[in-house]
C-alpha positions in Angstrom: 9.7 2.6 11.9 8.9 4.0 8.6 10.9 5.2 5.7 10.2 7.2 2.4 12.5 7.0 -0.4 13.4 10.2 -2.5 14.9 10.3 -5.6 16.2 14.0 -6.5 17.2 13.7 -10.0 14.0 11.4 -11.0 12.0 14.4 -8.4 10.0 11.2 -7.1 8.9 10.1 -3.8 7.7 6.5 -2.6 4.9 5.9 -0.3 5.8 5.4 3.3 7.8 1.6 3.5 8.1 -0.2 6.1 12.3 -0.5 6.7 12.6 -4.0 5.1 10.8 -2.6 2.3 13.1 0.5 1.5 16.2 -1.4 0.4 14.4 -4.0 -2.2 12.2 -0.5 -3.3 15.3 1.4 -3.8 17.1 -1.7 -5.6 14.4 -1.2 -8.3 14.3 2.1 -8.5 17.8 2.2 -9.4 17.7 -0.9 -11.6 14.6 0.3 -13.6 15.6 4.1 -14.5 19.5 4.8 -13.6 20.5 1.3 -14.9 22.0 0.2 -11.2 23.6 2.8 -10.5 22.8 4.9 -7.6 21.8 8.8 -8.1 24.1 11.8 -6.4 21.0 12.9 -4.7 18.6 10.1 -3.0 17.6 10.4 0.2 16.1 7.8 2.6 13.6 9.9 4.9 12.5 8.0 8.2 10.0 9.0 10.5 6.0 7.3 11.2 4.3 7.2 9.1 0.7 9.1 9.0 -1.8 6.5 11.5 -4.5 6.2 9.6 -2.0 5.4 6.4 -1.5 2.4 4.4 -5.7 0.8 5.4 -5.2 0.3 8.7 -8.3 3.0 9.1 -9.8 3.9 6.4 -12.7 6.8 6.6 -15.2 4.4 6.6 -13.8 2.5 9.5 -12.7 6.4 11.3 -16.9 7.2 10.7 -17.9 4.0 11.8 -15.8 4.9 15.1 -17.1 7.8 15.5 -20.6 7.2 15.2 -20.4 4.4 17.7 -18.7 6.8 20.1 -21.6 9.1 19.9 -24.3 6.9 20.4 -23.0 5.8 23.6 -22.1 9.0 24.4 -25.6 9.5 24.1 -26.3 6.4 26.0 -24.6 7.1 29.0 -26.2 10.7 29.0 -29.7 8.9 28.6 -28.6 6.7 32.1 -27.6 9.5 34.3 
């Protein structure tokens, strides 16, 4: 699963994280601007993340998809 760390006072969000990820991103967060100490109003927001998020598909990849769908789409019309 995938997590999003939110940092109220700083008004920040991080990218979706995988869970592993979170903790050591909110560790520096914290270290780097409140000192170490952890703000009143973070928030840890889990969900999935987007699919075509973080390269697994990029649009060049989704249009290369595509187009190959099509053309044997086009194909199979041409056989029947």
């Amino acid at each position: 699963m995938a997590a999003r760390y939110r940092c109220g006072s700083c008004r920040t969000t991080s990218d979706w994280l995988h869970d592993t990820d979170v903790a050591a991103h909110r560790k520096q967060h914290r270290d780097r601007f409140h000192g170490g100490d952890a703000p009143d109003d973070e928030e840890l927001i889990k969900g999935t993340a987007p699919m075509f998020h973080g390269g697994i598909l990029g649009g060049r990849e989704l249009l290369a998809i595509l187009a190959a769908v099509l053309v044997l789409a086009f194909l199979w019309d041409l056989k029947n």
